[in-house]
Backbone as a printed PyTorch tensor [residue, N CA C, xyz], in Angstrom:
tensor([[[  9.3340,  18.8860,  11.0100],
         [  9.7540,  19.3950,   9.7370],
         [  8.9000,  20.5820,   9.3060]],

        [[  7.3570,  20.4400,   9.3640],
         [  6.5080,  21.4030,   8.9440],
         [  6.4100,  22.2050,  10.3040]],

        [[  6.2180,  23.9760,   9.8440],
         [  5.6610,  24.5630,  11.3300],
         [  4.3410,  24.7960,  11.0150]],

        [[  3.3600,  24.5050,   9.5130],
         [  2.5030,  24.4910,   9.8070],
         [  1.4630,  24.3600,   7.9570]],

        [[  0.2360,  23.9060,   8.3650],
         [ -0.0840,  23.4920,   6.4320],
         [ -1.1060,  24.1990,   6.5350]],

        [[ -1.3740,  24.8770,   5.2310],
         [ -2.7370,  25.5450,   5.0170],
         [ -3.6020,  25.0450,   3.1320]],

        [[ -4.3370,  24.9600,   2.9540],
         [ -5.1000,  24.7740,   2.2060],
         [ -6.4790,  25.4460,   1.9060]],

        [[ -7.0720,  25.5410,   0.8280],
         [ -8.4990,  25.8620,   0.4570],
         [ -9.5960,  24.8450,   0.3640]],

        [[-10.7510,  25.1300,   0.4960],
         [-12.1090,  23.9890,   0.8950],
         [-12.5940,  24.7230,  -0.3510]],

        [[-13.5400,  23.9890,  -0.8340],
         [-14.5960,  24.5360,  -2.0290],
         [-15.6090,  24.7890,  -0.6080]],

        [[-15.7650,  24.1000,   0.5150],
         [-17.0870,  24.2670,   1.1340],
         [-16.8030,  24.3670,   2.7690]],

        [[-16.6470,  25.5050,   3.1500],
         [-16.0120,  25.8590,   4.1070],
         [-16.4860,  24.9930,   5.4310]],

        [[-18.4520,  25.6050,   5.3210],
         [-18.7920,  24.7860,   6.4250],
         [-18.8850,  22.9190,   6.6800]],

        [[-18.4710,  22.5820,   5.1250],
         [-18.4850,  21.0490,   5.1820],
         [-17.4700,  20.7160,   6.2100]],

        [[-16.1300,  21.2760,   5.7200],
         [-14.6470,  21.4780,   5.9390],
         [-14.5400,  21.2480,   7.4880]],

        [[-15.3430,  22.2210,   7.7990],
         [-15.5170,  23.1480,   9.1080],
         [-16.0370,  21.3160,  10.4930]],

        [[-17.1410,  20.7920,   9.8000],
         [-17.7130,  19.8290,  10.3920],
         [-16.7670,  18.3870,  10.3140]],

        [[-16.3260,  18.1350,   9.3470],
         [-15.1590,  17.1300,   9.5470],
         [-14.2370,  17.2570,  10.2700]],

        [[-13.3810,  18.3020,  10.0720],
         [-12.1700,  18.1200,  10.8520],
         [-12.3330,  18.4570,  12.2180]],

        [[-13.0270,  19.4650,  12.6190],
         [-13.1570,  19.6400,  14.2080],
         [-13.0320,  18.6840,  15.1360]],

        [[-13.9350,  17.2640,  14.5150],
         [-13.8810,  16.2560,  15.4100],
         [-12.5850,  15.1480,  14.8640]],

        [[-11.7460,  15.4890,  14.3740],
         [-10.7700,  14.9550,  13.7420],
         [ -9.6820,  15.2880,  15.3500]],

        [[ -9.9150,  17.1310,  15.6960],
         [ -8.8860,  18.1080,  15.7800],
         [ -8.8060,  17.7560,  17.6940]],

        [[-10.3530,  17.4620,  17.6500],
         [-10.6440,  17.3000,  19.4010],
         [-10.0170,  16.3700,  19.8250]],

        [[-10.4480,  15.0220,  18.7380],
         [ -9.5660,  14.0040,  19.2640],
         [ -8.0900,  13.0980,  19.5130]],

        [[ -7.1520,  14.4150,  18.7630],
         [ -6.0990,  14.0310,  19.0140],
         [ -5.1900,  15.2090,  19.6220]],

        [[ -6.2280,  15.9750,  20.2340],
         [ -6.2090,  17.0610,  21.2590],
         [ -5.6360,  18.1550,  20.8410]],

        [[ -5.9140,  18.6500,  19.8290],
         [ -5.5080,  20.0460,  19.3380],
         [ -7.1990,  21.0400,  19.5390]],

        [[ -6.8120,  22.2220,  19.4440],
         [ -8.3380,  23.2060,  19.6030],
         [ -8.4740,  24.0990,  18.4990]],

        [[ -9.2040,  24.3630,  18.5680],
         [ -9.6130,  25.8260,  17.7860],
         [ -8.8130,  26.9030,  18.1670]],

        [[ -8.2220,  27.5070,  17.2640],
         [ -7.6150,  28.7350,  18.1500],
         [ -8.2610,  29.4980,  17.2030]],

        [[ -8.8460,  29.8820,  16.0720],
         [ -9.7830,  31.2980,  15.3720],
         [-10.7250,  30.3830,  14.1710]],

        [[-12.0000,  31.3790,  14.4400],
         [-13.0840,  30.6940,  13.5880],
         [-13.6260,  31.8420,  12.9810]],

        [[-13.5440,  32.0620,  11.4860],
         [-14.4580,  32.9560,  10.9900],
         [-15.3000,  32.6230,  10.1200]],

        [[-16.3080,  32.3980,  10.0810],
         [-17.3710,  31.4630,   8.9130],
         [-17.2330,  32.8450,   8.0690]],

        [[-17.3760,  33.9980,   8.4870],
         [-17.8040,  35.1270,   7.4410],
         [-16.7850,  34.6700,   6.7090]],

        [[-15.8120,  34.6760,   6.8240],
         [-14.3100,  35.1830,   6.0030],
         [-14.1750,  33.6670,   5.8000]],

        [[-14.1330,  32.9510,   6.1120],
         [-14.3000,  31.4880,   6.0150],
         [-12.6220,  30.7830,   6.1700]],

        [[-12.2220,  30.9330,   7.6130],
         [-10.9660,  31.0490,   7.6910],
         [-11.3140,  30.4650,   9.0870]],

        [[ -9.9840,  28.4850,   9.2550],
         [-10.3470,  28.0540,  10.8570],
         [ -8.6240,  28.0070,  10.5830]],

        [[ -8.1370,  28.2310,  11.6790],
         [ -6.9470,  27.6320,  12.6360],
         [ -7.1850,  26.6100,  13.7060]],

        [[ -6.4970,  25.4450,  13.6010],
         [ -6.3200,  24.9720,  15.0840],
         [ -4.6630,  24.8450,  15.1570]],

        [[ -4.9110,  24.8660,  16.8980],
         [ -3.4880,  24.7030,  17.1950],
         [ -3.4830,  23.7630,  18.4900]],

        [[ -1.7960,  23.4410,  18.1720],
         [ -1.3430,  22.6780,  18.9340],
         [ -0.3920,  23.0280,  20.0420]],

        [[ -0.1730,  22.7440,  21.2060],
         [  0.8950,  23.3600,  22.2160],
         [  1.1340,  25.0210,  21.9400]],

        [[  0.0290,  25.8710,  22.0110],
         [  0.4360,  27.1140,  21.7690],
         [  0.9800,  27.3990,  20.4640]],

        [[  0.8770,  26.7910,  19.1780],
         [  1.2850,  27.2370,  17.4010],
         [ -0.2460,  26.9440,  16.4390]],

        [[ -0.3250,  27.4250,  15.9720],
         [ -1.3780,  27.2930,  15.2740],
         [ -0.6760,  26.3810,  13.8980]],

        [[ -1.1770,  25.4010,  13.8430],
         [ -0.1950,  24.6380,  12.6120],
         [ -1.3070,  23.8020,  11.7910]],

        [[ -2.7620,  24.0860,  11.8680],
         [ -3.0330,  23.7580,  10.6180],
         [ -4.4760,  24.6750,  10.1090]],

        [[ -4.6370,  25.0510,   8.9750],
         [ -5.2910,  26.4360,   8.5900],
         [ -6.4700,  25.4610,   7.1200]],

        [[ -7.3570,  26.0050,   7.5240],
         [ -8.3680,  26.1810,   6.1140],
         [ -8.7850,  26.9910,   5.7770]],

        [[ -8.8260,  27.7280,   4.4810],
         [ -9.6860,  28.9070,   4.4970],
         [-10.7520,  28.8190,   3.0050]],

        [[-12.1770,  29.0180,   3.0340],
         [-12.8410,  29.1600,   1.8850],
         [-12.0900,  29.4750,   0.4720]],

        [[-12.6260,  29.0210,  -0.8060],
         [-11.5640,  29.3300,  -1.9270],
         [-11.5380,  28.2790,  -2.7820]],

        [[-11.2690,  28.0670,  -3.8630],
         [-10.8260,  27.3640,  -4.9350],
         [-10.6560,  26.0440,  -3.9930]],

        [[-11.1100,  24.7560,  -4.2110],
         [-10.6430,  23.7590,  -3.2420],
         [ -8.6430,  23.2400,  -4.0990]],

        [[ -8.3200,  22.9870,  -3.0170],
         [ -6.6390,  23.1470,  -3.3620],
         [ -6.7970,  21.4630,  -4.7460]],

        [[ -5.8680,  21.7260,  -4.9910],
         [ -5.5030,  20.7960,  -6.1160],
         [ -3.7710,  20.6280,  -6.1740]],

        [[ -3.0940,  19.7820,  -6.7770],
         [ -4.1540,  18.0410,  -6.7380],
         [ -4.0920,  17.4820,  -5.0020]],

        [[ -5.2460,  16.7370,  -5.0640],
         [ -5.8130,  16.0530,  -3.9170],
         [ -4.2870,  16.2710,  -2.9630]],

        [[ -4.4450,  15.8920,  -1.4220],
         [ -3.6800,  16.0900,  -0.7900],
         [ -3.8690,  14.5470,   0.3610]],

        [[ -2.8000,  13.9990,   0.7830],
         [ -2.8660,  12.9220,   1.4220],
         [ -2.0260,  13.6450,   2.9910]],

        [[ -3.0200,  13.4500,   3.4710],
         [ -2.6740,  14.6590,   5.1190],
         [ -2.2930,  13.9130,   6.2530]],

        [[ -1.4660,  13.7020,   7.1290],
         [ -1.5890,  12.6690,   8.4270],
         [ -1.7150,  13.3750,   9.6420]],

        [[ -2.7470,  13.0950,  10.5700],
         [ -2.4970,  13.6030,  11.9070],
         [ -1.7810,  12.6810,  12.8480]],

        [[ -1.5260,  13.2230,  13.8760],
         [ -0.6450,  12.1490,  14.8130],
         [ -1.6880,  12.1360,  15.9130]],

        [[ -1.9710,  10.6120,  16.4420],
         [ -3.1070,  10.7270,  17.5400],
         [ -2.2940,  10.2760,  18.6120]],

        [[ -3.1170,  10.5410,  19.5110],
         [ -2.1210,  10.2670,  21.1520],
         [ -2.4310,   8.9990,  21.4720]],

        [[ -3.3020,   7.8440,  21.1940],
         [ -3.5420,   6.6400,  21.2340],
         [ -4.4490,   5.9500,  20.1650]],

        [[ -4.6310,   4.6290,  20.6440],
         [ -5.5880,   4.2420,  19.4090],
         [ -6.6970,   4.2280,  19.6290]],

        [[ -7.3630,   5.1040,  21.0310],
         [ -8.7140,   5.3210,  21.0900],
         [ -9.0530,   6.2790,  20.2180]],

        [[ -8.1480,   7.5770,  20.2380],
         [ -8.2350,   8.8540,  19.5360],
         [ -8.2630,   8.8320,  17.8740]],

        [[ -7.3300,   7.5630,  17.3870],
         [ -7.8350,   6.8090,  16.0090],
         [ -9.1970,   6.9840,  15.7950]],

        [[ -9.7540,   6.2280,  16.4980],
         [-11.3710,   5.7550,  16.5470],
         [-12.5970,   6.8040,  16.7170]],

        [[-12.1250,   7.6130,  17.7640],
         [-12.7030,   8.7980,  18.3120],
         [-12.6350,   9.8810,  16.8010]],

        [[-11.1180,  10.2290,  16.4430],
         [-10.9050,  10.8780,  15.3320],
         [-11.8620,  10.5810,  13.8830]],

        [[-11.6840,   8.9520,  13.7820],
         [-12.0800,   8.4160,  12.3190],
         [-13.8710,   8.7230,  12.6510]],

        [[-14.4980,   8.2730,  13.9170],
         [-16.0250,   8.3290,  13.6930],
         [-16.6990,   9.9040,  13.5480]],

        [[-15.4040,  10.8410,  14.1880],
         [-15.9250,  12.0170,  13.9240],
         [-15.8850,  12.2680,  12.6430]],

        [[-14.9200,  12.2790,  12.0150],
         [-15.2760,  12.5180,  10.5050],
         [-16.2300,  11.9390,   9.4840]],

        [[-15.8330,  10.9190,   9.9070],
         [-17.2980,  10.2300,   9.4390],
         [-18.8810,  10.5180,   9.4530]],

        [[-19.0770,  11.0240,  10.7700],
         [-19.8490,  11.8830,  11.2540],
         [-20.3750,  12.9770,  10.6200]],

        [[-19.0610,  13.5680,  10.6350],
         [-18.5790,  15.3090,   9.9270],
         [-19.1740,  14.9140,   8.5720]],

        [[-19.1310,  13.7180,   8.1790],
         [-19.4420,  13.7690,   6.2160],
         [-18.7920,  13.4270,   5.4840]],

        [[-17.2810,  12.7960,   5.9740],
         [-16.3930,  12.3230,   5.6060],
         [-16.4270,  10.9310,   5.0390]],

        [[-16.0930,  10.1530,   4.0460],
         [-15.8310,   8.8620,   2.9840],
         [-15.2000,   7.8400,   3.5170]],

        [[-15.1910,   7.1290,   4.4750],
         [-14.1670,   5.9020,   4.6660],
         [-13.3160,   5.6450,   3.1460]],

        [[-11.5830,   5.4230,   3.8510],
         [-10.8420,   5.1840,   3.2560],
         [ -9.9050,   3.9720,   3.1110]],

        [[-10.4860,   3.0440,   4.6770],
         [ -9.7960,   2.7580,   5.4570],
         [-10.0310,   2.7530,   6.8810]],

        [[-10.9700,   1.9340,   7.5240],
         [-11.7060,   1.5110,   8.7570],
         [ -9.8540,   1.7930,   9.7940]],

        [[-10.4710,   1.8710,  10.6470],
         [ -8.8250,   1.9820,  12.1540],
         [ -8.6020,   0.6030,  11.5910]],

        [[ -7.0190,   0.3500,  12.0020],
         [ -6.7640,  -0.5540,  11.9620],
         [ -5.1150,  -0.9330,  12.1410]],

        [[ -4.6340,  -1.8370,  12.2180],
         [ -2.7910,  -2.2220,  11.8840],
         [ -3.1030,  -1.9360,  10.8740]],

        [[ -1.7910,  -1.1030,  10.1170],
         [ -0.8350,  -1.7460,   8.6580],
         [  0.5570,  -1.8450,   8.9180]],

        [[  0.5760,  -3.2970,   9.4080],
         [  2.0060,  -3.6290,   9.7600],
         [  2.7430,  -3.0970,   8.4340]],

        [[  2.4710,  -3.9960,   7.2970],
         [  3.3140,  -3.5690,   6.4140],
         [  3.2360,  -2.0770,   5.9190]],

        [[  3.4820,  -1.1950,   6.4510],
         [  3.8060,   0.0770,   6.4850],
         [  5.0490,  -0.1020,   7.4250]],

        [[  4.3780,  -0.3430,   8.6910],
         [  5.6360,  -0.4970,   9.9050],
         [  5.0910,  -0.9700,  11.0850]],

        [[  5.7460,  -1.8290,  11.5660],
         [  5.3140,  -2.7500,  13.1150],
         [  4.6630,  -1.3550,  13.8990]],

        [[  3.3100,  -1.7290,  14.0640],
         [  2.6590,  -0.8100,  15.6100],
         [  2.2990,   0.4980,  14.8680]],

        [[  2.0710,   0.4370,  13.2560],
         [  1.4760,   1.5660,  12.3330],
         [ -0.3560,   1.2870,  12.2630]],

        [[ -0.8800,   2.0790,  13.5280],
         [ -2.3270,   1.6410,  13.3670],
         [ -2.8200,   2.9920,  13.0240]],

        [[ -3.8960,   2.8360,  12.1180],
         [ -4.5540,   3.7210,  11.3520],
         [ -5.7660,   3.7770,  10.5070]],

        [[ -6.5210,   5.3470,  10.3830],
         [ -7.8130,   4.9850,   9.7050],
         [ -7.2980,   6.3440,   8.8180]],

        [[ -8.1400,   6.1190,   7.3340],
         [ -8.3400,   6.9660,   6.5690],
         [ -9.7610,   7.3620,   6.0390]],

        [[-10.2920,   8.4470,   5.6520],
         [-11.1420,   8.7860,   5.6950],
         [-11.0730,  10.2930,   3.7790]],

        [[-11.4760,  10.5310,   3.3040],
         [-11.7370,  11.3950,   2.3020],
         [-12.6570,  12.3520,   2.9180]],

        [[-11.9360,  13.8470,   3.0830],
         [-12.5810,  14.7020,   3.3020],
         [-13.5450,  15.5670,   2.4410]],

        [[-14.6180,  16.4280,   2.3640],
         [-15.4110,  16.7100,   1.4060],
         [-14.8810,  17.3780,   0.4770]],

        [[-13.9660,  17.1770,   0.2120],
         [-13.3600,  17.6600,  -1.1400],
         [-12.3970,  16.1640,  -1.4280]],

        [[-12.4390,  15.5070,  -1.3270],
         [-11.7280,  14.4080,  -1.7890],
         [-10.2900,  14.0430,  -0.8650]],

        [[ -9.6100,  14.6630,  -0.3370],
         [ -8.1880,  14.9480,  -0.0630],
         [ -8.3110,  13.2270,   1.0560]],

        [[ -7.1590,  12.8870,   0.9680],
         [ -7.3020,  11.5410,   1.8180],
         [ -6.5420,  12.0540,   3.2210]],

        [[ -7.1030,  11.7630,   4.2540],
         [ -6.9340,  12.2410,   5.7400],
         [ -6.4600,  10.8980,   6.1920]],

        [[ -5.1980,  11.0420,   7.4390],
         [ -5.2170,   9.6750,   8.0230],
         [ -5.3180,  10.4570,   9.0950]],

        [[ -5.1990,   9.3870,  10.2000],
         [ -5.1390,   9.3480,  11.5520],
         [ -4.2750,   8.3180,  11.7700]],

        [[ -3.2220,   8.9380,  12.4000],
         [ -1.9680,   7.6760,  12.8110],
         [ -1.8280,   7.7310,  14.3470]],

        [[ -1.3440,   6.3100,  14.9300],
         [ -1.1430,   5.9130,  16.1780],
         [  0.2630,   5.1770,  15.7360]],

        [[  1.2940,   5.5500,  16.1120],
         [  2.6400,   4.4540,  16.1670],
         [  2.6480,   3.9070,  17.5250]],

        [[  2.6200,   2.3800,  17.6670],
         [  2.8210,   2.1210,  18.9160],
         [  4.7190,   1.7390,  19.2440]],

        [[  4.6450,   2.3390,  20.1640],
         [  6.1160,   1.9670,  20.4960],
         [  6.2550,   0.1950,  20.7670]],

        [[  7.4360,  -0.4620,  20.0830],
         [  7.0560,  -1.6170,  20.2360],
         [  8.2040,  -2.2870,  20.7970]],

        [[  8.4250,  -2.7270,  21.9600],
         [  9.3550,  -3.1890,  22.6430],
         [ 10.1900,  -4.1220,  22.1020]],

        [[ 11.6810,  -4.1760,  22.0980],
         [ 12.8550,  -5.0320,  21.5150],
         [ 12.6530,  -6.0530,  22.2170]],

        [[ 13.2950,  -7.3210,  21.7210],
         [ 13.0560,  -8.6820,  22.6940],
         [ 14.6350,  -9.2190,  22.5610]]])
């Protein structure tokens, strides 16, 4: 649906240290870094589809989801941010009641905004 989200950080290099290890682990990269100008892209399969740049931190709060490629990358994702400086929101975990095989961690990035990390497991018919 989206080709791609951008937002403002009050604190670029906070910004900068959370999500990277958010970005590694559900295998997206860096595609441009400017601390001067205070402006990151990463991208995915050749598109650059998600942007921060220094500035007014965006308002109101924003509830963001990444898609991870398993539920190691959950884990991998959630401790990096955590790491990064990031707030537990929400340890990895099931929330069935969301939806059968909805495993996930949330985390508050340094500006408040609530981050998930989602794993849908495909779940076989019987």
């Amino acid at each position: 649906m989206f080709d791609h989200v951008e937002y403002s950080v009050s604190d670029f290099s906070a910004a900068h240290q959370f999500y990277v290890p958010i970005f590694e682990a559900i295998g997206a990269r860096v595609a441009f870094l400017d601390e001067d100008v205070g402006e990151l892209g990463i991208e995915m399969q050749g598109i650059v589809q998600f942007l921060i740049t220094r500035g007014e931190p965006t308002h109101p709060k924003l509830h963001i989801c990444f898609k991870a490629l398993n539920k190691d990358s959950v884990q991998k994702a959630y401790s990096g941010a955590i790491a990064g400086g990031g707030i537990c929101n929400g340890k990895p975990g099931y929330r069935d009641h969301y939806a059968p095989g909805y495993y996930a961690a949330f985390v508050h990035d340094p500006d408040g905004h609530n981050v998930e990390i989602l794993f849908r497991e495909k779940l076989q018919s019987t």
